[in-house]
C-alpha positions as CSV (number, residue, x, y, z in Angstrom):
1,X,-10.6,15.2,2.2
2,X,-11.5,12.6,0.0
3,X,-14.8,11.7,-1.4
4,X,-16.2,8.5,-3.0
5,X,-15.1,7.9,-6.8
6,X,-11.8,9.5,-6.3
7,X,-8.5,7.4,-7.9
8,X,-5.5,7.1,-5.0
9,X,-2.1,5.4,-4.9
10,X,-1.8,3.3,-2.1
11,X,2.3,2.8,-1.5
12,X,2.4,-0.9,-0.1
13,X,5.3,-1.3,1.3
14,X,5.2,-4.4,3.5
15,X,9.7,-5.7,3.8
16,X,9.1,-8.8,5.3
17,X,6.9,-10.4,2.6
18,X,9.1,-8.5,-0.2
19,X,6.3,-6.6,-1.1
20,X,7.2,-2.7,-2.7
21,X,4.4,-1.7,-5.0
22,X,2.6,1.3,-6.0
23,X,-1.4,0.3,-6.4
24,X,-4.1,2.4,-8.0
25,X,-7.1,2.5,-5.3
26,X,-10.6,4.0,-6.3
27,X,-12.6,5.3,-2.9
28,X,-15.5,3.1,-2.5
29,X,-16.4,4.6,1.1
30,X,-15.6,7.7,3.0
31,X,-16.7,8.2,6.5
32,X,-15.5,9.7,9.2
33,X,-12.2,9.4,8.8
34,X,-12.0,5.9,7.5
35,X,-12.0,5.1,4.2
36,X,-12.0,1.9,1.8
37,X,-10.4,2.3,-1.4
38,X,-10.8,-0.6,-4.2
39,X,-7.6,-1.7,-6.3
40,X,-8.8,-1.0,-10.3
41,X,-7.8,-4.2,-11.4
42,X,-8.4,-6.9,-9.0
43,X,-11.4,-5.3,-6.9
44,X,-9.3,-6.2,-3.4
45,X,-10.2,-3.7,-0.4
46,X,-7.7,-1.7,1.5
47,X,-8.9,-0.4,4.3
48,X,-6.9,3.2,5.6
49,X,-7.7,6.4,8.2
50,X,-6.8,9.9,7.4
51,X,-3.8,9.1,9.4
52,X,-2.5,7.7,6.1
53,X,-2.9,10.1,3.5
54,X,0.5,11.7,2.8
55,X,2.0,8.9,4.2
56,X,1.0,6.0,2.3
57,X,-1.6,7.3,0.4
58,X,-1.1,10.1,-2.0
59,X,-3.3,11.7,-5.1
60,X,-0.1,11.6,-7.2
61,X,0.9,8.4,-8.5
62,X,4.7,9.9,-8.8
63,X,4.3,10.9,-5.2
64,X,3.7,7.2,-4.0
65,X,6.5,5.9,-6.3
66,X,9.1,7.9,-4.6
67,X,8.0,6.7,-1.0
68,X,8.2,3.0,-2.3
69,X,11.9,3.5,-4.4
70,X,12.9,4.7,-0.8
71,X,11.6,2.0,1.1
72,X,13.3,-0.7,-1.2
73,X,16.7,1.6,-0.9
74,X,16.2,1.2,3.1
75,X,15.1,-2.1,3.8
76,X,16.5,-3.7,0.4
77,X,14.4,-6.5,-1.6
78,X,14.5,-9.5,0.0
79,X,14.1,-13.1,-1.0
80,X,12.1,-15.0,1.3
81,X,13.4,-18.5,2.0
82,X,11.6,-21.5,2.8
83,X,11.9,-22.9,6.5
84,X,12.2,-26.7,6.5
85,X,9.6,-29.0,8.4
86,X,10.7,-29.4,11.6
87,X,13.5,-26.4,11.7
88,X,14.1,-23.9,14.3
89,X,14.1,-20.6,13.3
């Protein structure tokens, strides 16, 4: 269970914008379930239920690394491309 003040690691993992990082979260609110945990540096909210801890929220930093080094072997990193004006995709 986790209570305000504690320090997370979120594993973002989000393919299609290339995204595959590992984010430091302090828990600003815990209730019921749902929680809101703050990013140390840049003070951005992420939003998660207790449906997510273990998955892509863990209390070891090492934990989280080891989910995202997995997703990036899966999915691969990608480089996103610019569509032209006017193109189909």
């Amino acid at each position: 269970m986790l209570e305000k003040d504690n320090i997370v690691f979120y594993a973002r993992v989000i393919p299609v914008c290339d995204i595959f990082e590992v984010l430091q979260l302090v828990i600003r609110t815990a209730n019921d379930g749902w929680y809101v945990g703050v990013h140390i540096d840049t003070h951005q909210a992420f939003p998660f239920d207790s449906g997510d801890i273990g998955v892509l929220i863990f209390s070891s930093k090492t934990e989280a690394e080891e989910i995202v080094k997995a997703a990036k072997k899966q999915y691969g990193e990608r480089k996103l491309t610019k569509i032209k004006e006017g193109e189909d995709e």
